[in-house]
N, C-alpha and C positions, 0 to 999 in steps of 0.2 A: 399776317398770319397769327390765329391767335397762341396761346404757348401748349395750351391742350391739344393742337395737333401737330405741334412739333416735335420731332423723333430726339428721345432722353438715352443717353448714355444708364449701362445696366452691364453687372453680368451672370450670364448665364452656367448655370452649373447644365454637366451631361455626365452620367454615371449609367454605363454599360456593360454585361457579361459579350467577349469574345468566346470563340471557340475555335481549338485548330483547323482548319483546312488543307486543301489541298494546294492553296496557294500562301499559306499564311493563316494570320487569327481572321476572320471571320467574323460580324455579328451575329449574336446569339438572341439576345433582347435589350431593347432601354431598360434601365431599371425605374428611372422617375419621370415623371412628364415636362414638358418646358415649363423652366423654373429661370424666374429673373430676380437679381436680389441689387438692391442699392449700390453695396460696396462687394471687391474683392472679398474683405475678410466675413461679410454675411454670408456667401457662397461658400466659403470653403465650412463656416459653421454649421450651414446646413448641410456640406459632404460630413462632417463629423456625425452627424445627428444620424441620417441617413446610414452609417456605416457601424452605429452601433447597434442597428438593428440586423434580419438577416440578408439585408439586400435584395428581395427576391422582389418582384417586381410591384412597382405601385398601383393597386387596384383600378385606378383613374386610367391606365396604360395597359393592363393584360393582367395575364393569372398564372407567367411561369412564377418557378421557383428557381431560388440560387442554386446551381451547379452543386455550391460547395462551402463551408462554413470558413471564415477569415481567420487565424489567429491573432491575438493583441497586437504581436508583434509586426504581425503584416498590415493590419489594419494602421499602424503607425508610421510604417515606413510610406501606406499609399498616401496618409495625409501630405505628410512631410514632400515624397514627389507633387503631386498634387499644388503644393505652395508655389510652383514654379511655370504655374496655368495647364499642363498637362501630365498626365501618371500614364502608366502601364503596368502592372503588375503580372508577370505572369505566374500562373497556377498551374504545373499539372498543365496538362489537355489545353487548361480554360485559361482566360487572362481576364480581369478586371480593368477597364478602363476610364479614367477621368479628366474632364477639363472645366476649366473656369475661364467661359472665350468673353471680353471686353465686345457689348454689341449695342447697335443704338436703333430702339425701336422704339414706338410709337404705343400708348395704352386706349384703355378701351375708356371712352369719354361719352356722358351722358349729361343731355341738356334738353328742352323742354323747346318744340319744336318753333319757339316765339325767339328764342335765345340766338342770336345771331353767331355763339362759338358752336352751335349745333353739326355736326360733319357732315349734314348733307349738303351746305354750304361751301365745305371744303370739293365734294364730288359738283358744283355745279360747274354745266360748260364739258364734263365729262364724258365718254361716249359709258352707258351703264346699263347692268341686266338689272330688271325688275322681276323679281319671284313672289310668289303667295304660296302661304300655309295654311290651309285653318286650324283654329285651334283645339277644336276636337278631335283633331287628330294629328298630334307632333311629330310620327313618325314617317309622316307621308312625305314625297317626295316636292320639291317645290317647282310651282308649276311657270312658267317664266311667263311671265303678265307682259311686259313691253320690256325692248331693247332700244336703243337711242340718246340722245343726249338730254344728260338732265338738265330743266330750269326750275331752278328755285321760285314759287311765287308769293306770294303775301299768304295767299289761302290755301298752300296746297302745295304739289309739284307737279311735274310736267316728265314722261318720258317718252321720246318721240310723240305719237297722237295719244297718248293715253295718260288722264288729268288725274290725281288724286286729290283731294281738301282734308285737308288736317286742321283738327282744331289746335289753338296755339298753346295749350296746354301737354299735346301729346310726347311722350318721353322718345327722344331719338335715340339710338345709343351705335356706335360704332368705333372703326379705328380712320383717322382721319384721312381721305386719299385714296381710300381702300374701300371699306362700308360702312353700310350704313342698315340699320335694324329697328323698327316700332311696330307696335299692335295697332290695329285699327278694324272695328266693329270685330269681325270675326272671324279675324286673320290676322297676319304677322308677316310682315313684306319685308325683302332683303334686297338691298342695292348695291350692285356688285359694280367696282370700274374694269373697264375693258381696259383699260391701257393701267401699264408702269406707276405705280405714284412716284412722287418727287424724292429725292434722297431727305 
C-alpha cells in the first residue's frame, strides 16, 4: 500500500448554531464546512479565527446568518471549553456549539495514470459505478457508463464489458478505496466502489 492511500490521523474542527426545541437544542446551521487541520492546537486556531468574525455561516456551506453577536467574554469562555475537544455554550433561545473530534482519513491524491500510486489501482478487483460528464456542461447529472469490477490495464481500464484507454499521461485524482476522477476527450468519468473501503 502505497502511504498516499493510507488513512492520516487529522482533526476536525465543527462549529454550529443550535436552537431550542421542543425536545432540546436542535441544529440550526453548520457554520464552517469540513475542515481538517494537522494538529489539535491548529484546529482550535482556526475556532479562534473563526470566532472573531460573526460566525454566520461560511459561504462554501449556506447563507444563514448568526442568530446573535458573541461578547469577548463569551467568545473566551467557548475557546477555553472548546480546549477540552467539545463546548456548548448556551445563549438565550440559541446555543453555539464546538468540537475538535481526532479522525483518521484519507486525502485527495493526484498521479498521472502511468504512476502506479495512481487510486485507481487501489479500486482494482473492486465491484465499481462508472459515470460520464461532459464538459460542456458540469451541471448535468452523471450518466453511469458501466457498473462491475474494475481491471486495471496497461492501456486503459476495464468495467465489466466496457473498455476505456487512457493515455499514460492522463491526471487521475481521487481518495484511495473510494474514487477515483480524470478528464478524457470530452468528458470527466467518476469511479465510485460499491463496497466499504478498508479502515
Amino acid at each position: 500500500m502505497y502511504p498516499e492511500w493510507q488513512k492520516k490521523p487529522f482533526f476536525e474542527l465543527h462549529l454550529a448554531w443550535l436552537v431550542q426545541g421542543p425536545r432540546g437544542h436542535e441544529l440550526l446551521f453548520k457554520v464552517n464546512p469540513y475542515s481538517l487541520y494537522p494538529t489539535q492546537e491548529e484546529a482550535l486556531q482556526a475556532a479562534r479565527a473563526l470566532l472573531e468574525g460573526d460566525l454566520d455561516q461560511d459561504p462554501r456551506v449556506g447563507n444563514h446568518k448568526a442568530p446573535l453577536r458573541l461578547t469577548p467574554e463569551e467568545k473566551e469562555r467557548f475557546l477555553i471549553l472548546l480546549q477540552s475537544g467539545k463546548a456548548l455554550l448556551p445563549l438565550d433561545r440559541y446555543a453555539l456549539l464546538g468540537e475538535v473530534a481526532q479522525v483518521a482519513e484519507r486525502l485527495l491524491h493526484r498521479a498521472p495514470f502511468q504512476d502506479p500510486s495512481n487510486v485507481l489501482h487501489s479500486l482494482q478487483g473492486l465491484p465499481v459505478r462508472l459515470l460520464y460528464t461532459p464538459l460542456n456542461d458540469p451541471e448535468a447529472e452523471g450518466v453511469e457508463v458501466a457498473r462491475g469490477v474494475l481491471r486495471v490495464l496497461p492501456q486503459g481500464l476495464q468495467v465489466g464489458e466496457t473498455a476505456l484507454s487512457l493515455p499514460p499521461e492522463t491526471p487521475i485524482e481521487g481518495l484511495a478505496y473510494e474514487d477515483a476522477f480524470f478528464t478524457l476527450g470530452e468528458g470527466r468519468y467518476y469511479l465510485y466502489a460499491l463496497e466499504e473501503p478498508p479502515a
